[in-house]
N, C-alpha and C positions, 0 to 999 in steps of 0.2 A: 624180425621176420613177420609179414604179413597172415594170420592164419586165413585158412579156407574158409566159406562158410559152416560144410559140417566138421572143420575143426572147431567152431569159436563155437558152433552152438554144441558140441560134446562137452565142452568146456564149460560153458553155461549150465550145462545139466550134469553134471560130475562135481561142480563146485558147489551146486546148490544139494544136491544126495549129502555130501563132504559138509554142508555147511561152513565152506569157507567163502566168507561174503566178500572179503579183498577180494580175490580171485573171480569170484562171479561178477563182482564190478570192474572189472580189465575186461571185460569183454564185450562191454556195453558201450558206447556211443556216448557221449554226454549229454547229447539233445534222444537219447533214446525217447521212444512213446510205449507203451502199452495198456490193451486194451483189453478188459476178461470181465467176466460177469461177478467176480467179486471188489472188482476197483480199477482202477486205469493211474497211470503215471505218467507224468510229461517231460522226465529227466533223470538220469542213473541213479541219483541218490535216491529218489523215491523209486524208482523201480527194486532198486536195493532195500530198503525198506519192506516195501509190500511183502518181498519174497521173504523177509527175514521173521515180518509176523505172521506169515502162513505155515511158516516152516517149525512155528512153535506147536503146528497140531499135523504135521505131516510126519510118518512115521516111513512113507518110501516114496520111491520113486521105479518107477518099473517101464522102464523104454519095450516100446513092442515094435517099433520100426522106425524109421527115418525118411524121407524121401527127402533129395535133393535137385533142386532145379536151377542152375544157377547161381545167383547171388539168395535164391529163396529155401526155406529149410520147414519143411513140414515132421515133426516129430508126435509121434502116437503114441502116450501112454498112458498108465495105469497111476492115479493118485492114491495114498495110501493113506487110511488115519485110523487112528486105533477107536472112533465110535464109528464108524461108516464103512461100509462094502465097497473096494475098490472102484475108485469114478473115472470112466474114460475120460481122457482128455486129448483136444489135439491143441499144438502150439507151431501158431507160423512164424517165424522168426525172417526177417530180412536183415541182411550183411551188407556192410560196404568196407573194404580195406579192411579186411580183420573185423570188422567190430559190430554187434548187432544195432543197427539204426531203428527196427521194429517190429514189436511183440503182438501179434496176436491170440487169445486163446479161447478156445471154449469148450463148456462141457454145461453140466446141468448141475448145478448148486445145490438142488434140495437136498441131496443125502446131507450134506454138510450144515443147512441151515438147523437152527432149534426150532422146535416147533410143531405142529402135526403133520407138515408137509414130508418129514424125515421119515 
């Protein structure tokens, strides 16, 4: 069964809360893209990846809303990490047949960097 867009991308963000990275990779595309201000990927395994070393310092995830357009999926939330103050984030996610083809996201880095910028 084909999911919707805001089924695959609940999914995406329920697996990655979950940290279950199988699961978060069934929902990806194989030629997925993404693109964020702390790195970009041009294929699931590394989009798999990226999430999996950011998730070593993310302690939530907190959805404030969804919008759905389509095949397009803009989701708003709250990144969470135990040295930094909650960082808005938006992530646009495109779907095709079930599966995200591509990731957009962005927010502002500095809480997160080291440095005096934090």
């Amino acid at each position: 069964m084909t999911k919707t867009p805001r089924a695959a991308v609940e999914t995406y963000f329920d697996a990655w809360r979950e940290r279950d990275f199988a699961r978060f990779r069934s929902v990806l595309a194989d030629d997925v893209t993404f693109r964020g201000p702390l790195g970009t990927a041009d294929n699931a395994d590394e989009a798999r990846a990226g999430i999996e070393g950011l998730s070593k310092i993310v302690t939530g995830i907190d959805v404030v809303h969804r919008f759905v357009d389509g095949p397009d999926v803009l989701t708003w939330f709250e990144l969470r990490t135990a040295d930094a103050p909650p960082v808005p984030t938006a992530n646009w996610s495109h779907v095709v047949d079930g599966l995200i083809t591509r990731i957009r996201v962005t927010f502002d880095p500095r809480p997160l960097l080291p440095g005096p910028g934090r």
